[in-house]
C-alpha positions as CSV (number, residue, x, y, z in Angstrom):
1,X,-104.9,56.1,318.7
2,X,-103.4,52.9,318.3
3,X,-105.9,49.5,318.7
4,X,-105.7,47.8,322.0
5,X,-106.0,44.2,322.5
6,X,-107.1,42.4,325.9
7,X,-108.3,39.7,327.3
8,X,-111.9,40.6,328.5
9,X,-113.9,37.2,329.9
10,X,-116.3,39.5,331.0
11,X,-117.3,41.1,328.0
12,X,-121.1,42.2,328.2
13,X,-123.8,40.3,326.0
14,X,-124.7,43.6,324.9
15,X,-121.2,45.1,323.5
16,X,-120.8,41.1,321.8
17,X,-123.4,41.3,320.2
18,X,-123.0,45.1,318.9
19,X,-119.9,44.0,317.2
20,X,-121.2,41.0,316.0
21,X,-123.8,43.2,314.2
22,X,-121.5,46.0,312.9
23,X,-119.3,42.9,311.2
24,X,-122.2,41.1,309.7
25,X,-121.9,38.0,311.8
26,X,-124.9,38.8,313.8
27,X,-126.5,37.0,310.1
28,X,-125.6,33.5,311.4
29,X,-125.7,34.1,315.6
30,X,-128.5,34.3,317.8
31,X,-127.6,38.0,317.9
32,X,-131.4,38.5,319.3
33,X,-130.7,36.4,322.5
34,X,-128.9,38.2,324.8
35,X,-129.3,36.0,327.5
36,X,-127.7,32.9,325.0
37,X,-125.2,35.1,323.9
38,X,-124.1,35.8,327.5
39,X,-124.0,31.9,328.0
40,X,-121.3,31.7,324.8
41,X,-119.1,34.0,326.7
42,X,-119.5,33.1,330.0
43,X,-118.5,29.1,328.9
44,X,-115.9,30.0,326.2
45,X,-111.9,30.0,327.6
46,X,-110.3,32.8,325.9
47,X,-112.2,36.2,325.0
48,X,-109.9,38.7,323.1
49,X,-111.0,42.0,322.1
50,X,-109.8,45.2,319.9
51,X,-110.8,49.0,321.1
52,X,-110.5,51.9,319.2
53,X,-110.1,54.0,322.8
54,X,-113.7,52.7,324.3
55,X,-115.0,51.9,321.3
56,X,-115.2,47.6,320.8
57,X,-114.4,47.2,317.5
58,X,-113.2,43.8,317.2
59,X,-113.5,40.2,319.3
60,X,-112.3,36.8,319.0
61,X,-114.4,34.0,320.9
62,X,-112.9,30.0,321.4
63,X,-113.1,26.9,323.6
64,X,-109.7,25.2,324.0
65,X,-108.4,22.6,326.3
66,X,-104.9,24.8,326.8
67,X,-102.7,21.4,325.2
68,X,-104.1,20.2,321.8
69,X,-106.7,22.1,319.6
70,X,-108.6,25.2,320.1
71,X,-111.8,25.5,318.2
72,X,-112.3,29.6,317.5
73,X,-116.0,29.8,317.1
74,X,-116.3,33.7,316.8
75,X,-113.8,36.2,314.8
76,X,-115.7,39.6,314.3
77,X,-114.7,43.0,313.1
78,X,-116.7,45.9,312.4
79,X,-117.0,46.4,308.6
80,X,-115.5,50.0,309.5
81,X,-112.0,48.8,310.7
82,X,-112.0,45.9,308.7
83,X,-108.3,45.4,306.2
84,X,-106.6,47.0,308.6
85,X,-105.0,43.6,310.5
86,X,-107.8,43.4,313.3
87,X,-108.4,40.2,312.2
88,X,-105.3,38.7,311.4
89,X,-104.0,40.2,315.5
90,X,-107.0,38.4,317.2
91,X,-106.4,35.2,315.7
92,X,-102.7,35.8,316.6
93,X,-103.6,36.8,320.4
94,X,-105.9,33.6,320.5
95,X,-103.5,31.6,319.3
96,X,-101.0,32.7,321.7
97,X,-103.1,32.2,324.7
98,X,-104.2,28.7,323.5
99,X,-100.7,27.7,323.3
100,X,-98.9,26.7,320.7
101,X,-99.2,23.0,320.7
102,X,-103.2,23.6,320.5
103,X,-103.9,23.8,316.5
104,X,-106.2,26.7,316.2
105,X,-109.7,25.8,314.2
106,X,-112.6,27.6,312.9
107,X,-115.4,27.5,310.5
108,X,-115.4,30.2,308.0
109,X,-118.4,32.2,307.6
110,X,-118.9,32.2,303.3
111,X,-118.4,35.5,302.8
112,X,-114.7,35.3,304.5
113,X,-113.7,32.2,302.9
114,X,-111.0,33.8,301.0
115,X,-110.0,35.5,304.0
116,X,-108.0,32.8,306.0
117,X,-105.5,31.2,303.1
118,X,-104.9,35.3,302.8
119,X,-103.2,35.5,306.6
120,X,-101.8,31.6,306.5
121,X,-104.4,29.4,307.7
122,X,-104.7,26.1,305.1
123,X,-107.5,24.5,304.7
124,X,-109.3,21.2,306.5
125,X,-109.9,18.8,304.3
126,X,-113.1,16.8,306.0
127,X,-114.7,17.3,309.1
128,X,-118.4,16.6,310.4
129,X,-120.8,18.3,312.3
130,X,-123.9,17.8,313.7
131,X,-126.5,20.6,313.4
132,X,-127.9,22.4,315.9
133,X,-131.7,22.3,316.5
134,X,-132.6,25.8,316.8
């Protein structure tokens, strides 16, 4: 059965947050905190997901203003389907919906570093954040 891509804004805290743990991501979100990860969904713009038949294998989380940069803050994909182009087709789907005058940026968890030059993303060469406080 082929992988099925969608746009789901209503995604369930719960199924997020089970594929953030079956790709390892849960190690840097508040995986725990159902009720703040139901607040990242409900205020991000575009929501894309990959099924495997019912099975949420995949999702791709970012804030854009639709016209000039899109900021994907969440790429997951279970361990289990991972190198098979999830990845690389969420990013693509995100991109698409953000338009493509919107540059498309993210922060690269460290173990996926080597990842993103793989599928043609280039690097940024400064940028500054301010940390969260909990």
């Amino acid at each position: 059965m082929p992988i099925v891509y969608a746009l789901e804004p209503g995604l369930p805290a719960q199924a997020f947050r089970d594929v953030l743990v079956a790709s390892t991501l849960a190690e840097r979100r508040p995986a725990e905190d159902l009720e703040r990860l139901d607040r990242m969904l409900r205020h991000a713009d575009i929501v894309v997901t990959a099924r495997d038949g019912e099975k949420l294998v995949g999702v791709s989380r970012a804030i854009t203003d639709f016209a000039y940069c899109c900021y994907l803050s969440d790429l997951a994909v279970d361990v289990a389907y991972q190198h098979q182009g999830i990845g690389k087709r969420l990013i693509g789907e995100t991109r698409a919906r953000a338009g493509d005058g919107a540059i498309l940026i993210l922060i690269a968890a460290p173990a996926a570093e080597t990842y993103y030059p793989k599928i043609g993303m280039q690097p940024i060469k400064s940028g500054w954040a301010i940390p969260r406080s909990r």
